[in-house]
N, C-alpha and C positions, 0 to 999 in steps of 0.2 A: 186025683187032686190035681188040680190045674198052675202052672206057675205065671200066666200071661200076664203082660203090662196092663195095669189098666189105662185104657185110653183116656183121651183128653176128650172132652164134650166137643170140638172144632174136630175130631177125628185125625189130628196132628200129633206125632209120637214122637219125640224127642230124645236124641242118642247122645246120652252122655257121657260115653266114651270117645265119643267122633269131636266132642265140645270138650272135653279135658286135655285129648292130645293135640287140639289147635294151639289151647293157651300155652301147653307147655312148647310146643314149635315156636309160637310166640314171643315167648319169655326167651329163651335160646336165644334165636336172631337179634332181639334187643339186649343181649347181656355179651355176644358176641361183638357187635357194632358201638359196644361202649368201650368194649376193651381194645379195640382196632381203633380209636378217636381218641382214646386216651394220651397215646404218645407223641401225635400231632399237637394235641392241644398244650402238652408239657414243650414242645419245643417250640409252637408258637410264641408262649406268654417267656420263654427263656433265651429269645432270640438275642441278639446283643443290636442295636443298631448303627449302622453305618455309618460315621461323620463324614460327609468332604470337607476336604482344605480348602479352604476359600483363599484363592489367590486375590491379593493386592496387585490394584495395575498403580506404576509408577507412572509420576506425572512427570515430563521432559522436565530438567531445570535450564531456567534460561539463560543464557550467556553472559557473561560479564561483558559490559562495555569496555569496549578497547578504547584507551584514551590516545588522542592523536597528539602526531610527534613532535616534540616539541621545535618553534619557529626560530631559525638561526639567524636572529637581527644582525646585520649589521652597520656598524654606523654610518654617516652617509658624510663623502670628503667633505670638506669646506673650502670651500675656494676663499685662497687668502688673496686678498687686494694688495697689488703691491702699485703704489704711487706710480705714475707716471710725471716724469720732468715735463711740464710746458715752455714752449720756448718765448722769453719774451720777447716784444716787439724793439729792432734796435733804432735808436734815433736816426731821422731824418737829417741829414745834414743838408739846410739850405744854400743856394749859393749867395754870396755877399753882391751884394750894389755894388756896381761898377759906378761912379761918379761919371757923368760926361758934360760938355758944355752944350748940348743940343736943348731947346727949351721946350719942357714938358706941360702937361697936361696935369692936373692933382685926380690921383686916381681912386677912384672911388669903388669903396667897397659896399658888396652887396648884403642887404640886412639880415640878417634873421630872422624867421616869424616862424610862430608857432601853428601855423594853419597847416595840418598836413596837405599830402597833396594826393589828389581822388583818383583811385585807382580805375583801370578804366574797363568799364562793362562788362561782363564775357557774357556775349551771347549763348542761352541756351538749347542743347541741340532740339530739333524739330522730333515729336513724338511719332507714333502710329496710332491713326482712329481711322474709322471710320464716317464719312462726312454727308452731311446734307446738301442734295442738291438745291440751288436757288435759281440756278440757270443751264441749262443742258440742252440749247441746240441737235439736232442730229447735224451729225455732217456731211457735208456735200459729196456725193457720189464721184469720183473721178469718171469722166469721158472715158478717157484710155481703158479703164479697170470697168467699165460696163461692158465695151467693144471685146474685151476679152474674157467677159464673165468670172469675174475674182470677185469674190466674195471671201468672208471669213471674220473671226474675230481676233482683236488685238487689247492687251492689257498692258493697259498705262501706269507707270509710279509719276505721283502729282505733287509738285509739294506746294501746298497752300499756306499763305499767309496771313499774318493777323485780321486785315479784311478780307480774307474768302476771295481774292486772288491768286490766280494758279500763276507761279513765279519760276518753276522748272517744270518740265516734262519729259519723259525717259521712257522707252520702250522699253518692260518688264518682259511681256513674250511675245514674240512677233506674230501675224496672219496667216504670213507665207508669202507678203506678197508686200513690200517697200512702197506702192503706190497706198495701199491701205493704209500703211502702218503710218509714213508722211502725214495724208490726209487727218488721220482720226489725231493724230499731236496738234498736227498746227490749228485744229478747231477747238481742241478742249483749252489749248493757249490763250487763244483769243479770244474767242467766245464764253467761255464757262464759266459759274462762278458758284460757290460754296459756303455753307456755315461753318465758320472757322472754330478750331477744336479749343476747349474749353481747359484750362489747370489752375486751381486755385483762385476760381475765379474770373481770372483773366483770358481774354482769347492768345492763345500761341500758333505756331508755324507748327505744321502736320504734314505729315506725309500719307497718304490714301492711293488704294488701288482700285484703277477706276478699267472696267472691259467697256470697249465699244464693235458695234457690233455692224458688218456692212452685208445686210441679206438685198439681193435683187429681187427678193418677192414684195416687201415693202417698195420699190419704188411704184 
C-alpha cells in the first residue's frame, strides 16, 4: 500500500510544512518588532514639550529735558539828571555921553529889515568820469625828442569844465622823459576840448584821465 502525495495536475507539490514554519517566523518578527516600538511610541506621545522664555527687549526711555538756567536779570542804572546852573548873561554897561561943544552931525541909525542875507555859494567839488572827446589834436612831436628818439606815454589828470574846457592839467605818470610829458600838457591845454560830465542834469566840473601817446612810427 502506497502513502504518496497526490500530485497536482501542473506537476507542482507543495510543502506545507516549509509554508507553516514561514508564517510562524512571520508572525514572530512582527510580534517581536511591536514589542520593541511599543515603548518608543509610549514616550513619544508622553514627551513633555519644551517652552522658551521669550525675552522682552526693553525700549531706551528717553531723557527728561533739562530745563535751562534760570536768567539773572539785572536792573539796568538810571542815570539821574542832575540840572546844570546856566550862567546868565550880565548887563552891558554903556558908556555915558560926554557933552562937548564941537558941532555934530545927527547920527543915523541903520534900519532893520527882514530880508535875510544870502549865503554865499559853495562850490561843488569836481567828480570823476570819464569824458567824451570833441577835440583831440595829436601833439606836436618835439625837435629835440625826435633827434634823441624818446618816445613813450604819459597820463594826464584834466580837470574840465562846465563847457568841456580843460582848466588844469597835472601829470598823473610821467614817460620818462619831461620834453614829452611838457609837450602832451601844454597841447591838451590848449588845444583839447570835451563833453562836459553830466549830475542831475546839469553839466559840472570833472576830472578825467586822459594817456597820450608819443610813437615815432606814427610820424
Amino acid at each position: 500500500m502506497s502513502f504518496a502525495r497526490p500530485s497536482s495536475p501542473s506537476g507542482f507539490h507543495p510543502d506545507t510544512v516549509r509554508i507553516v514554519a514561514m508564517s510562524a517566523t512571520i508572525a514572530l518578527n512582527t510580534a517581536a518588532l511591536v514589542a520593541v516600538m511599543r515603548p518608543m511610541v509610549a514616550q513619544i506621545v508622553t514627551a513633555t514639550p519644551v517652552i522658551q522664555a521669550i525675552h522682552l527687549i526693553d525700549h531706551p526711555v528717553e531723557p527728561k529735558p533739562i530745563p535751562p538756567p534760570p536768567i539773572d536779570l539785572k536792573p539796568v542804572p538810571v542815570a539821574h539828571h542832575v540840572p546844570t546852573a546856566t550862567a546868565r548873561p550880565q548887563p552891558v554897561a554903556h558908556p555915558a555921553a560926554v557933552p562937548t561943544n564941537e558941532g555934530s552931525a545927527p547920527m543915523t541909525v541903520p534900519m532893520a529889515t527882514d530880508t535875510p542875507t544870502a549865503a554865499p555859494a559853495v562850490e561843488a567839488a569836481p567828480v570823476e568820469a570819464k569824458l567824451a572827446y570833441v577835440a583831440a589834436p595829436a601833439p606836436a612831436y618835439p625837435r629835440a625828442a625826435m633827434q634823441r628818439h624818446l618816445q613813450g606815454t604819459v597820463t594826464l589828470r584834466v580837470l574840465v569844465d562846465e563847457t568841456g574846457k580843460p582848466v588844469q592839467v597835472d601829470i598823473e605818470r610821467s614817460s620818462g622823459h619831461t620834453l614829452l610829458d611838457t609837450a602832451a600838457r601844454d597841447q591838451v591845454l590848449a588845444a583839447w576840448r570835451f563833453q562836459p560830465a553830466q549830475a542831475g542834469g546839469h553839466a559840472v566840473r570833472a576830472w578825467a584821465r586822459i594817456p597820450v601817446t608819443f610813437d615815432l612810427r606814427t610820424i
